[in-house]
C-alpha positions as CSV (number, residue, x, y, z in Angstrom):
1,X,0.0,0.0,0.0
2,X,1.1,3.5,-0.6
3,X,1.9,5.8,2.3
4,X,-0.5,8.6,2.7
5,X,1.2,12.1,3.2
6,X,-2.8,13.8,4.5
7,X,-2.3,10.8,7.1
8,X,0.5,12.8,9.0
9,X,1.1,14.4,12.6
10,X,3.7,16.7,13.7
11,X,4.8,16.5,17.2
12,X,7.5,18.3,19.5
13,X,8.9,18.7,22.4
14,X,11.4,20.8,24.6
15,X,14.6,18.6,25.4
16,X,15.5,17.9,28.9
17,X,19.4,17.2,27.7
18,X,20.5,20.1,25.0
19,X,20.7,17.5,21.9
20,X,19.5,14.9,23.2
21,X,16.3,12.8,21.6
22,X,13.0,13.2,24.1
23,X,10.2,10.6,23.4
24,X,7.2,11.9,21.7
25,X,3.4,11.5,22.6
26,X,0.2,12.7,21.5
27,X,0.1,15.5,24.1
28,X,2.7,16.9,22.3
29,X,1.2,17.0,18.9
30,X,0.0,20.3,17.2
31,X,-1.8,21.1,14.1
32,X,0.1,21.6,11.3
33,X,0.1,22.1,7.5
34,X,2.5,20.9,4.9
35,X,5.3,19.5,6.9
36,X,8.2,19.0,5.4
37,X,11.5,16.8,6.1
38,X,14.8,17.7,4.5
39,X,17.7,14.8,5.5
40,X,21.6,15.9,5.1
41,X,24.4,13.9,5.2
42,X,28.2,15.1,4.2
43,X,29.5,12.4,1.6
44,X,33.2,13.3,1.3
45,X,35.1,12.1,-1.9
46,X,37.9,9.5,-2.2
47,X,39.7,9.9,-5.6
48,X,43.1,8.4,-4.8
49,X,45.7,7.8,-7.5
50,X,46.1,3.4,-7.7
51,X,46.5,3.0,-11.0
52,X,42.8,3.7,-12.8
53,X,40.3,6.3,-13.2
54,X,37.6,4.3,-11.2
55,X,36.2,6.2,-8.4
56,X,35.7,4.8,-4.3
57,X,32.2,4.5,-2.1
58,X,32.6,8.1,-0.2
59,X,32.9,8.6,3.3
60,X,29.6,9.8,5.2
61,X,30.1,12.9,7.8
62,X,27.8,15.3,9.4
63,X,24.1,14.6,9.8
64,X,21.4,17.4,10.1
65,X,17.9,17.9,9.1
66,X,15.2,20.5,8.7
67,X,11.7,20.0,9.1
68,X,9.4,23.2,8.4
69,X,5.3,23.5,8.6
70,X,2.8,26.5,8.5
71,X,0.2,26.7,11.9
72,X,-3.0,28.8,11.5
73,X,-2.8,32.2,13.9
74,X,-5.5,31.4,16.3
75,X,-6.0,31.7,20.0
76,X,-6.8,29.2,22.4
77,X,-10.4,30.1,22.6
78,X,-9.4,31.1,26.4
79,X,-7.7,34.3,27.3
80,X,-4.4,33.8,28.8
81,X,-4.1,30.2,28.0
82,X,-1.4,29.5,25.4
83,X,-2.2,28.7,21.9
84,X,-1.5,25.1,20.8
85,X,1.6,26.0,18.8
86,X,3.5,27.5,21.4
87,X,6.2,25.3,22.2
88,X,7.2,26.2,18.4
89,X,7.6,29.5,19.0
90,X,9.7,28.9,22.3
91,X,11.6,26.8,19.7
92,X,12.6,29.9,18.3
93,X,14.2,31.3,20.9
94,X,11.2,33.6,22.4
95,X,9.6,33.7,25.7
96,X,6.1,33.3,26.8
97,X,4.7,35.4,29.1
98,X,1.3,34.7,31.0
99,X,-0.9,37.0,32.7
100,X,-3.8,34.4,33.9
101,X,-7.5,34.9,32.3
102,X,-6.1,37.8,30.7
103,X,-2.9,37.1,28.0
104,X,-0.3,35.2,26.6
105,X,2.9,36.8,24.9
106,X,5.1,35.9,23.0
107,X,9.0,38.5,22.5
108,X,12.2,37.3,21.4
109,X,14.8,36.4,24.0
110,X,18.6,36.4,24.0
111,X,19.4,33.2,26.1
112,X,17.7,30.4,28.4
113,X,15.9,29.0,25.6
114,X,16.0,25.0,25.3
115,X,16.4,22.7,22.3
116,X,13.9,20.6,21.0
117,X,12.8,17.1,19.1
118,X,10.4,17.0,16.4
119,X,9.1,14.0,14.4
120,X,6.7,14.1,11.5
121,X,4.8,10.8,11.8
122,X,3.7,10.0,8.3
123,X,1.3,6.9,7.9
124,X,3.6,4.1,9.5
125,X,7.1,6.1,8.8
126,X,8.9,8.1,11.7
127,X,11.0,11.2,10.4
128,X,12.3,12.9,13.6
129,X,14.8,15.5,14.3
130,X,16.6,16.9,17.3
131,X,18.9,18.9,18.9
132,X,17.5,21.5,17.1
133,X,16.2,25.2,16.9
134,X,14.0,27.4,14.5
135,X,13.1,30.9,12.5
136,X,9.4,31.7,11.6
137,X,8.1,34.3,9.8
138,X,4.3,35.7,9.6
139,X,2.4,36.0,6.3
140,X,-1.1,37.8,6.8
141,X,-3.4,38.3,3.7
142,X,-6.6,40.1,3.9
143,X,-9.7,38.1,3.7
144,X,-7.5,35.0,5.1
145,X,-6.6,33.2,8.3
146,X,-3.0,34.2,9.1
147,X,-0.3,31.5,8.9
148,X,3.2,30.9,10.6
149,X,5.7,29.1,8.7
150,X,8.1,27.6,10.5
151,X,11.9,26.1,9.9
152,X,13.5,23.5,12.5
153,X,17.2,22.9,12.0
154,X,18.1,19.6,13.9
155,X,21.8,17.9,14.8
156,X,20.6,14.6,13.4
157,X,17.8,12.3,12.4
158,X,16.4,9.0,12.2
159,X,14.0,7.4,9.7
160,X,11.8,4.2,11.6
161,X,8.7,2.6,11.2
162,X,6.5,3.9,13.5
163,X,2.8,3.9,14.6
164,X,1.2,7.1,13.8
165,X,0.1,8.5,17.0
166,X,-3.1,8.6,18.2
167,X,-5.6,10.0,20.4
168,X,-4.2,13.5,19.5
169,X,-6.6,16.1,21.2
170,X,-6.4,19.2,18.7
171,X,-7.6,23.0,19.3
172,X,-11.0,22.9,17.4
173,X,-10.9,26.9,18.0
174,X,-11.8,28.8,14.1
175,X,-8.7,31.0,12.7
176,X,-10.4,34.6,12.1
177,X,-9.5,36.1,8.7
178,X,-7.1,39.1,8.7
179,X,-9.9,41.4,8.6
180,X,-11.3,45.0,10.4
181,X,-7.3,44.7,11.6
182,X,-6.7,48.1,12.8
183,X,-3.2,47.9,10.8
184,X,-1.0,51.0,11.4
185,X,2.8,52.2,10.5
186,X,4.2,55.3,12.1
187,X,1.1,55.9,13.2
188,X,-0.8,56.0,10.0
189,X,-3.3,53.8,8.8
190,X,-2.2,52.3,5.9
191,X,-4.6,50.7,2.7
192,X,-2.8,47.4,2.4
193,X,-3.4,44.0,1.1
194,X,-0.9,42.0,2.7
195,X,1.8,42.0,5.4
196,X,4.7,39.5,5.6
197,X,6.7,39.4,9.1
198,X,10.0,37.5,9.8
199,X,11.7,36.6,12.9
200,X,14.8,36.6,11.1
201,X,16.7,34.0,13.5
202,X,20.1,32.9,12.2
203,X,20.5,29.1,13.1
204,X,23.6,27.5,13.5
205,X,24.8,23.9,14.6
206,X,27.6,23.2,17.1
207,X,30.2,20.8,15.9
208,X,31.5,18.3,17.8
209,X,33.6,15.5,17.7
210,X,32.0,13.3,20.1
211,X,28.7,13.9,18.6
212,X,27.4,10.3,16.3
213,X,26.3,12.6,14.1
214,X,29.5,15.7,14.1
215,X,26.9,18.1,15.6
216,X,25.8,18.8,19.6
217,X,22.8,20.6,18.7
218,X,21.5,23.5,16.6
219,X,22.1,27.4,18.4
220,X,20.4,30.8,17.3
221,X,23.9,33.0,17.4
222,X,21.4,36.6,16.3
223,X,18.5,37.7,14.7
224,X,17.9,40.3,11.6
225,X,13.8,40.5,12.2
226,X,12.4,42.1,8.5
227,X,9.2,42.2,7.0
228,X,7.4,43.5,3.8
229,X,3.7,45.4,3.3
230,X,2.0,46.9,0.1
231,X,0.0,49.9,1.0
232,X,-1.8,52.4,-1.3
233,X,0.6,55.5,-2.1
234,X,-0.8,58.7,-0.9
235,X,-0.2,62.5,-1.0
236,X,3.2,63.6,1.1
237,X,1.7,65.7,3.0
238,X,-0.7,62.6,4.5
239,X,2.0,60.1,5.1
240,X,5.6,60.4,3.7
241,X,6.8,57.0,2.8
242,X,9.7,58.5,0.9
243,X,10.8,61.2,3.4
244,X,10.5,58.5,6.5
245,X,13.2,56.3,4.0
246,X,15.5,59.1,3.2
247,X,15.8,59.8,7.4
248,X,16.0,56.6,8.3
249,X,12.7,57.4,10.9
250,X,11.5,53.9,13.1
251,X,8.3,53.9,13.9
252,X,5.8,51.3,15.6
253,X,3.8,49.0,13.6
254,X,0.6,47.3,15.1
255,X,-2.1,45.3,13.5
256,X,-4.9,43.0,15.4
257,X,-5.8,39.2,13.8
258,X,-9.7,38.6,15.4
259,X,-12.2,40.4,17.5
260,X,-13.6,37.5,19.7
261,X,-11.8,37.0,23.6
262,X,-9.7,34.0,23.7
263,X,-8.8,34.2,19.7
264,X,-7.4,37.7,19.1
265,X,-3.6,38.0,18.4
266,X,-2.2,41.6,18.6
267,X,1.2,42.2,16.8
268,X,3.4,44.4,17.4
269,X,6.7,46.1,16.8
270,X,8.1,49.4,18.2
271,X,10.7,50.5,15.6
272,X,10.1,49.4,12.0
273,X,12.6,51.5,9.4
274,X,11.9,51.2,6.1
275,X,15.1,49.5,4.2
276,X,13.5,49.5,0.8
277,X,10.5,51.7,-1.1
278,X,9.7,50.9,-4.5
279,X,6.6,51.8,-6.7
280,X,4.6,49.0,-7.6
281,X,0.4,49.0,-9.4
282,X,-2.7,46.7,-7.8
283,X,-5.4,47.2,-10.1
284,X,-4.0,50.2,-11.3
285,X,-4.0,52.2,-7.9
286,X,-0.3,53.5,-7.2
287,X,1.2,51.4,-4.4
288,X,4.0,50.5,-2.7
289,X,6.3,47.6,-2.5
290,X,8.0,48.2,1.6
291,X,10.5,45.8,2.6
292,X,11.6,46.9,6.3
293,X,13.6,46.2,9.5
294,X,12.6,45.6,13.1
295,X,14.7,47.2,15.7
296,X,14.4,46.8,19.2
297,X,13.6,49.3,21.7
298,X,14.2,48.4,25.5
299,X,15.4,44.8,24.1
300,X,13.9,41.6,22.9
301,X,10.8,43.4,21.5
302,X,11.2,43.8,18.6
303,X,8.2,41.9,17.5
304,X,5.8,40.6,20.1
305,X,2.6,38.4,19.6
306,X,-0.1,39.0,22.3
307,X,-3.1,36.6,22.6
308,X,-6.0,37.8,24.7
């Protein structure tokens, strides 16, 4: 029989031992959208000189693996109780903050973060990862539920057959659309279609000799945090795309995914800086292609996710 790739469940889970495999369960599962599994292995060349052009089996090295997938933006249906997904985001090096009944936060962070094993169980096959870290980034479309798309980098893998886990308990709570979003740059209220944000992490593996596969675990060593909008180009004197470029101005950015308690995520970012403004046509209104940067302000806040 062929293996089913709809019959799939992604699971992870923080490591108690940096690099070091944790068993998964269905607890730990979350739901996920087109997981992928990308397997690496060094294969170093042996072309000695004995006498004939034939070539020798190579030598295999270093081991990683990636494994990204997209979440819907979505509360828990419960403010201040975490969304489903939020052990991926602490797998990108940021911290959760809980204020009970009320919120649940989410801001980068520059240390204390743990590693983490992930497995995509695919009908009867077992890819897992671990040792390993991730990036994210944010796309938001109007008239559409907001996804999360996210990259693990792992310090080895394993391929086994494996019952698909079962009993999974998923968050039946509905994604709103990215709708009646409040959306606002320096302070104005810009006519956009779309807004892309990215984390921006920089991950890394540690090499190591005594690791099976050369590599301890994966590490996030910085972060560049960027994004891109589209909004409708307007008179200077309303909002001066062009002039906040030239000076290099920050300003904050804020926009608001769902109006319902328990499902409303609130994004924000206190210094956006345009990097790049370039003209661009949606149905032959003037716009805007704006790629940007996200600076911090007091530190590690340079894009938070709020969930009340």
């Amino acid at each position: 029989m062929p293996l089913m790739t709809q019959n799939a469940v992604v699971a992870l889970k923080a490591e108690s031992v940096e690099g070091t495999a944790e068993t998964l369960t269905a607890a730990e599962a979350i739901l996920v959208y087109n997981p992928v599994f990308t397997p690496g292995i060094e294969r170093h060349e042996r072309y000695p000189v004995r006498g004939d052009l034939s070539t020798m089996n190579r030598i295999s090295g270093r081991r990683q693996a990636t494994l990204s997938f997209s979440v819907e933006i979505k509360g828990s249906g419960a403010a201040g109780t975490a969304p489903e997904f939020g052990p991926a985001l602490l797998g990108c090096k940021m911290k959760e903050t809980v204020v009970e009944s009320t919120s649940v936060a989410y801001a980068p962070c520059s240390s204390g973060d743990d590693s983490y094993t992930l497995a995509l169980y695919e009908d009867g096959v077992c890819y897992t990862l671990w040792g390993a870290r991730g990036t994210f980034n944010i796309d938001l479309n109007v008239g559409q539920a907001g996804m999360i798309n996210f990259t693990f980098t792992g310090a080895d893998f394993s391929v086994t057959d494996a019952t698909l886990l079962s009993g999974m308990s998923y968050d039946s709570t509905v994604p709103p659309a990215f709708l009646s979003a409040s959306l606002a740059v320096h302070g104005y209220s810009a006519i956009c279609e779309a807004l892309n944000l990215d984390i921006g992490n920089e991950v890394a593996l540690r090499g190591s000799v005594n690791a099976g596969s050369g590599y301890l675990s994966a590490f996030i060593p910085k972060r560049m945090p960027k994004g891109s909008l589209d909004p409708e180009m307007v008179l200077v004197a309303t909002e001066d795309f062009f002039g906040d470029w030239r000076s290099g101005t920050e300003g904050a950015l804020t926009a608001t995914i769902g109006v319902t308690a328990g499902n409303i995520c609130t994004i924000t970012a206190p210094k956006l800086a345009y990097r790049e403004v370039s003209l661009a046509d949606r149905n032959s209104i003037r716009t805007l292609g704006i790629n940007f940067d996200l600076n911090g302000n007091s530190g590690d806040d340079e894009l938070v996710l709020t969930f009340t």
